[in-house]
C-alpha positions in Angstrom: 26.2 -22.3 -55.4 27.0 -24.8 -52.9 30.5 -23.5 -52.4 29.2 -19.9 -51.9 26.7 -21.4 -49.3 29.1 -23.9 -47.2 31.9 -20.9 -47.4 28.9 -18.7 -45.6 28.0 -21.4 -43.0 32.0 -21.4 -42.4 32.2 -18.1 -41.7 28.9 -17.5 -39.2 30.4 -20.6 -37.4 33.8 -18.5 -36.7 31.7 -15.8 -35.7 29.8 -17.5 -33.4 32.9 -19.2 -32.2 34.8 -15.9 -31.6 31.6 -14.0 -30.1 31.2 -17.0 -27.6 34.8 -16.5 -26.2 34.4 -12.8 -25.1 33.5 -12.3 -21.6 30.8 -9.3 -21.2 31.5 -7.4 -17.9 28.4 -5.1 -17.0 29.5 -2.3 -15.4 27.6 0.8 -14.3 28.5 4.5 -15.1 27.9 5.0 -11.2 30.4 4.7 -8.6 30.8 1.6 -7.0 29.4 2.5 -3.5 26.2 4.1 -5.2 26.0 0.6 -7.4 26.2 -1.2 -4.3 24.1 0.4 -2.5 20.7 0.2 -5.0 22.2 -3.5 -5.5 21.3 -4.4 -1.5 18.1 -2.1 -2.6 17.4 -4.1 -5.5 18.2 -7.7 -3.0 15.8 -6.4 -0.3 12.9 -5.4 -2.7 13.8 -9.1 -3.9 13.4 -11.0 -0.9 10.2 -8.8 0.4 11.3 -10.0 4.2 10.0 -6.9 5.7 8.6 -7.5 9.1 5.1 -5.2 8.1 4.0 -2.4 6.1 5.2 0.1 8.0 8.8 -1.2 7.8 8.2 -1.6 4.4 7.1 1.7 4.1 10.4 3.3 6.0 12.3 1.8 4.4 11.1 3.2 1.0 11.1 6.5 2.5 14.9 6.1 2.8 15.6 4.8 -0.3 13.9 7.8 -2.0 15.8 10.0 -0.1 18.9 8.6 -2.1 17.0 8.8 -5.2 15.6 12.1 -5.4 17.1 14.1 -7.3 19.4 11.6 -8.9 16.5 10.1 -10.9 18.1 10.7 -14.5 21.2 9.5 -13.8 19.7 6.3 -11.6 17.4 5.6 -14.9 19.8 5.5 -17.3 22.4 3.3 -15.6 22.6 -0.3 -16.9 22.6 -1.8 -13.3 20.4 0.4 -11.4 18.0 1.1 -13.7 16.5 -2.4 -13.1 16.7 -1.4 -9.2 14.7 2.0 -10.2 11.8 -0.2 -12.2 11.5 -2.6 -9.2 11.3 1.1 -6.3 8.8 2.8 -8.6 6.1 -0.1 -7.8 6.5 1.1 -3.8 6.5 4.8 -3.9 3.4 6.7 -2.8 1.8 9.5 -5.0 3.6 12.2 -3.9 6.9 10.6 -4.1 5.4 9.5 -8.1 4.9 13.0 -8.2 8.2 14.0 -7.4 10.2 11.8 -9.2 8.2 12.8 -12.3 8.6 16.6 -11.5 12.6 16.1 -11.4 12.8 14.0 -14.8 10.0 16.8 -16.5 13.2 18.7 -18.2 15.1 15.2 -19.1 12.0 13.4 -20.4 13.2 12.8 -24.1 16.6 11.7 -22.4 15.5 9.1 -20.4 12.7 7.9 -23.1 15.6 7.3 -25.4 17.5 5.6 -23.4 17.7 2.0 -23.6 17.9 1.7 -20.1 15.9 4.6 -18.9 12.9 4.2 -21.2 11.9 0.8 -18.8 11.8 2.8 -16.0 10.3 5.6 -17.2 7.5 3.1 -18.8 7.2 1.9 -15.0 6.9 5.5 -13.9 3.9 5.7 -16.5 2.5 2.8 -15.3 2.4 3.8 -11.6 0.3 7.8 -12.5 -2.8 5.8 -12.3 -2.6 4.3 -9.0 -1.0 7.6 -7.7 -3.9 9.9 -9.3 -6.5 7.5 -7.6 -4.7 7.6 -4.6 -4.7 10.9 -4.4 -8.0 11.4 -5.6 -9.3 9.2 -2.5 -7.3 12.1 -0.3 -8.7 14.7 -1.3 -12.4 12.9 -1.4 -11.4 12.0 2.3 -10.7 15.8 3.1 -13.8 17.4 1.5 -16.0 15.0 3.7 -13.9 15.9 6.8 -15.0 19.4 5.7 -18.5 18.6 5.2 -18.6 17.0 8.7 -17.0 20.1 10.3 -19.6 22.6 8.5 -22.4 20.6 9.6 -21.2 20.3 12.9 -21.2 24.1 13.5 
């Protein structure tokens, strides 16, 4: 029994010896000006050194422009998918609404995806704040109404 067991041990320790040697490259499925590009996205989110909202803001609104209608394939990259997580927090509601309108026909894709499933639970995770948002919109537009009737 102790044989068996110390012949066991032996061979886990090669294992762990030859696993230990192999270098693990990440590499992304997108090419590598697109990688770079949501990598400087990914730094800036980072470093939040925006000068105000409004910058902020713009530059959101430009970065979307890059992601819309590349959402599936953004999700479910290894590299940019952490990117994608991070940009979801900063969209607005109809950019939420948007994003989640050109993933509808890909939903089982991305939730199976071990990469896209984190960003598509960050997309779940933003609805609420969207829906209230949008909510307060329309509640702000029915009173402009209201005002407006009862002013004529």
């Amino acid at each position: 029994m102790l044989n068996l067991k110390s012949g066991l041990n032996e061979k886990i320790d090669a294992m762990k010896k030859k696993n230990s040697k192999k270098q693990v490259k990440v590499t992304s499925a997108l090419d590598e000006q697109t990688s770079s590009y949501f990598k400087r996205v990914e730094d800036m989110i980072n470093e939040d050194d925006f000068d105000d909202d409004e910058s902020r803001k713009l530059f959101m609104e430009n970065v979307f422009t890059q992601v819309e209608n590349n959402e599936v394939k953004l999700s479910c990259d290894m590299i940019v998918s952490r990117t994608m997580e991070k940009l979801i927090v900063y969209l607005n509601d109809i950019q939420i609404r948007r994003v989640i309108q050109n993933i509808d026909d890909h939903f089982c894709q991305i939730a199976m995806d071990k990469f896209g499933s984190h960003v598509l639970q960050s997309l779940i995770c933003a609805i609420p704040k969207a829906i209230r948002s949008e909510r307060s919109k329309n509640r702000e537009v029915e009173n402009n109404i209201d005002d407006l009737k009862s002013a004529e």
